[in-house]
C-alpha positions, 0 to 999 in steps of 0.5 A: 552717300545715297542719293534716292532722297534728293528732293530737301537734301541737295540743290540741282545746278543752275547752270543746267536750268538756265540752259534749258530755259535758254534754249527755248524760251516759251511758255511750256518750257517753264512747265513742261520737260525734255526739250529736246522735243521741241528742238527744231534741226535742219540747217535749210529749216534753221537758215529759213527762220525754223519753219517746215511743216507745211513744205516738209519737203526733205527729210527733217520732214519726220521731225516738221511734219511726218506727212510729208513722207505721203507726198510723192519726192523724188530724192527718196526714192531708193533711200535718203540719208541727212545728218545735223550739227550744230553747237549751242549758245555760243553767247555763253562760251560753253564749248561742250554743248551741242546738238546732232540729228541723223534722219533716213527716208525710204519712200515705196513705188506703192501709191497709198503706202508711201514713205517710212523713216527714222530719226534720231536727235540728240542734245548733249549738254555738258558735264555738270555738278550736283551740290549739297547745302554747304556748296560741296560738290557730291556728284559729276554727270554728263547730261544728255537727251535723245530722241528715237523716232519713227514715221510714216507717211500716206495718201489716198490718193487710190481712193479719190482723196487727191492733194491730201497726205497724213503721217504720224510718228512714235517716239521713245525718249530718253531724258539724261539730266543726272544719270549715275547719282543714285541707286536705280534711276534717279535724274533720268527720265523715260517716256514715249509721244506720238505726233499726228501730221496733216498736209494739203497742197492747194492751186498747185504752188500752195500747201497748207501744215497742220501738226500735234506733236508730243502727245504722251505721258508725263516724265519724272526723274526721282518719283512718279508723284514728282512727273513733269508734262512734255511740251504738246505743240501744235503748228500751223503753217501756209507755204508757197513753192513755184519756179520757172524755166527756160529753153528746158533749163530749170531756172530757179525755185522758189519756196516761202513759209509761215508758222505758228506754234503754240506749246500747250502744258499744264503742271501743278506743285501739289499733283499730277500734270494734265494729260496734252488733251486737257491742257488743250484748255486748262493751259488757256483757262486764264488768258483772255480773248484771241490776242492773249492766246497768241501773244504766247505763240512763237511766228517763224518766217523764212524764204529760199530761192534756189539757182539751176537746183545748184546754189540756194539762198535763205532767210527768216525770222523767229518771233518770240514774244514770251521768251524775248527773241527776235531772230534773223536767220540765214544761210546758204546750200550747194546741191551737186550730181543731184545726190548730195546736198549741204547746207549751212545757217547762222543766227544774228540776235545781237542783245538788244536786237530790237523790232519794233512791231512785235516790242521783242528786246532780244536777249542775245544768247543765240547770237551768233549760233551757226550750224550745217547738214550734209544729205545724201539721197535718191541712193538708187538712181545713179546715172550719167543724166546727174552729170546735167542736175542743173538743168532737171526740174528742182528735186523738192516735188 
């Protein structure tokens, strides 16, 4: 049977479209494609309510904020590797969804240069089905998506510019949702984005994230003329870091962020999506004054204090007005020999989970979700001193 006509013949699983609508339930996600994009990973981010971009203090700061790899960090220096894992939706008791992410940093002695890195992030989602117009199943495939990326980050600080670091990211993305069921390419999808970082660090314990990612073309699966907009997000965010010591012992840090994340996409029945930098306004032609603007804007919130660079604690909250969620992470991290690091988060959004500020009814299908990193960094600086990490000053500069 030839599938290269799908569109008036078969039926897509809803199953499939439900999840991707489950996993982020703003505004662009109705209109705009590959969702793996917006995925945030990171079990300290996660644990902290989904926030990064003005901290970007470890290496998930390629996916949070690509110019934190400008700012001087002790851990990279010599290399720097973290992987993330978690399973999704456990609400639906779909055991054959998941999500991981491998990211490296490599940070350079050279001032203005500073750092490179990689990252990969991968969500599979489960065999599913295609069916015709009686129900009979037709097709099988394993629907996947990843994300390739590659950053860097600097400063100029060599030219008087100080407490200032940009960055910038190339991804190329490959979007799996029914691979195998034509002739050539039909139900995959191929694109590539940039993203753009900004980063200030102001009255010493403050910092100032300013992000425009996914800037590319638009994606299609059957034709050129069915392409669908990849979701542009712009993020801005106010962090706080400090900590103290005593009798030259490292006490504890202290870091806290705010976020604000709007997705901006524009997509039509009858023709081609708006380029990101025209749905910069057409996706906002409709709304009315600034509160309309941010009542589809998701708020991330979240804190870690962190005991003797050892053991930390974390916790946050998701806003999502749109999308009916209202989150409350949190989770924990273990730091040994001043090289090795894990960290775990958990979801509670029960169904029903209510706040009352924001009128958010949650619906619950996150609840529960959990996952964790490992990181192994500062690979070229082994010596006795890691035996006494918990007295060093924190490792996130």
């Amino acid at each position: 049977m030839q599938y290269s006509n799908l569109k008036g013949m078969y039926r897509y699983f809803f199953l499939l479209i439900f999840i991707l609508s489950a996993l982020n339930m703003s505004h662009a996600a109705f209109q705009a494609a590959v969702i793996t994009l917006v995925f945030p990973h990171g079990a300290r981010q996660y644990s902290m309510g989904e926030v990064g971009t003005a901290l970007a203090d470890d290496e998930n700061c390629i996916y949070w904020n690509p110019a934190g790899l400008g700012t001087y960090n002790y851990r990279w220096r010599g290399g720097a590797v973290t992987q993330f894992y978690e399973g999704l939706l456990p609400a639906l008791e779909l055991h054959n969804l998941h999500h991981f992410q491998i990211a490296g940093v490599y940070q350079l002695n050279v001032p203005h240069a500073m750092g490179f890195g990689f990252d990969i992030n991968h969500i599979q989602l489960g065999q599913n089905s295609m069916v015709d117009e009686e129900g009979r199943v037709v097709a099988r495939f394993r629907s996947r998506e990843t994300v390739f990326t590659l950053g860097w980050g600097f400063n100029l600080e060599d030219f008087g510019i100080e407490n200032h670091s940009f960055g910038v990211n190339a991804k190329y993305i490959g979007s799996y949702l029914a691979p195998g069921i034509g002739e050539g390419d039909e139900g995959i999808g191929r694109t590539f984005a940039f993203d753009i970082g900004y980063l200030y660090r102001f009255l010493k314990f403050g910092r100032f994230g300013l992000t425009f990612q996914n800037m590319g073309p638009p994606v299609f699966y059957i034709s050129r003329e069915e392409a669908d907009p990849i979701p542009f997000t712009i993020n801005a965010a106010l962090a706080f870091k400090g900590g103290m010591s005593l009798w030259n012992t490292w006490l504890f840090d202290i870091a806290a962020e705010i976020r604000i994340s709007r997705e901006l996409a524009k997509n039509y029945p009858n023709k081609q999506p708006d380029p990101f930098w025209k749905a910069l306004y057409t996706d906002l032609e409709d709304e009315r004054g600034i509160e309309e603007v941010f009542y589809e804007a998701n708020i991330n919130t979240g804190a870690e204090i962190s005991f003797m660079n050892t053991v930390s604690y974390r916790f946050g909250f998701l806003i999502d007005r749109l999308g009916e969620r209202f989150e409350r992470n949190h989770g924990i991290g273990i730091t040994i020999l001043d090289h090795f690091e894990f960290d775990f988060y958990s979801i509670y959004s029960p169904e029903g989970y209510r706040s009352e500020d924001f009128d958010i009814n949650s619906h619950g299908v996150r609840h529960g979700q959990r996952g964790f990193s490992f990181s192994v960094y500062n690979l070229a600086q082994w010596s006795h001193n890691d035996f006494h990490w918990w007295k060093t000053r924190t490792i996130r500069e």
